[in-house]
Structures are given as structure tokens and as C-alpha cells.
Residue, then its C-alpha position, 0 to 999 in steps of 0.5 A: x594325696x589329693x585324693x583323700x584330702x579332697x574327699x574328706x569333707x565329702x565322706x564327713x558330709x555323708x556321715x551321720x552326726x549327733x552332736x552340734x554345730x552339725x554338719x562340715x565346713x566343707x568350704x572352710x577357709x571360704x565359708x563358716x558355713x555348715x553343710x549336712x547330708x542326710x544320707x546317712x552313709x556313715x555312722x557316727x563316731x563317738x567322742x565320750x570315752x565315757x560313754x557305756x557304748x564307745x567301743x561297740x559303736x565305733x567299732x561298729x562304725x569302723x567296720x561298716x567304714x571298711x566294708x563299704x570304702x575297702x573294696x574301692x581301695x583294694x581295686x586302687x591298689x591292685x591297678x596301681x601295683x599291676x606290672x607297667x603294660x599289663x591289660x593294655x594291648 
């Protein structure tokens, strides 16, 4: 849990984001200070229902979310469901 709460603000902050105040509050409650990445990582996630492109873009965005972090969890998942012992010797 601590894990994925922790890393929220580093994906957030690898993420691209096209609408202002840009960037995470990364250090929030200490700073109001925003922090952007310009890596790009992760697209953009739209919040305008009413946008033509809503659904194609974040299903899109969600997807490339999916192939880039999925394999990462499904290694966690694996090592935490492997019977106790196993791969030590």
C-alpha cells in the first residue's frame, strides 16, 4: 500500500499534462509547489466528457498505462503468490 501510494506522485509527475496549474504537488502538504516532468512517460488523461476525443484518448492513455506498468505488477504478483521456499536453495 505504501508502495503505490508513494509512487503516485512519481507517475503524476512523468505523466503529461495539458491543462494548468501543470505539474503535482508532489510535496504537498509541505510545499503548494508544482513539479513537472518532461519526460512524458504517460499521456494525458482527459476530463471533458464533452470532448469528441474523450473516449479514444484515455483509452489510449490507459492502455499504453497498462502495457508499460502490467508487467512490472504481474512480476510482483507472481514472486508474492510463489509457494513459501521456492527459488531459494
Amino acid at each position: 500500500m505504501a508502495l503505490a501510494w508513494g509512487s503516485h506522485p512519481l507517475f503524476d509527475w512523468l505523466g503529461s499534462d495539458d491543462g494548468p496549474p501543470l505539474g503535482v504537488t508532489a510535496l504537498w502538504p509541505w510545499s503548494d509547489d508544482y513539479y513537472f516532468g518532461f519526460l512524458y512517460v504517460f499521456d494525458s488523461i482527459g476530463r471533458n466528457m464533452r470532448d469528441p476525443n474523450f473516449w479514444p484518448s484515455n483509452i489510449r492513455a490507459v492502455m499504453k498505462e497498462v502495457l508499460l506498468l502490467g508487467p512490472g505488477v504481474a512480476c510482483l504478483l507472481w514472486w508474492h503468490a510463489r509457494p513459501p521456499g521456492a527459488g531459494s536453495r
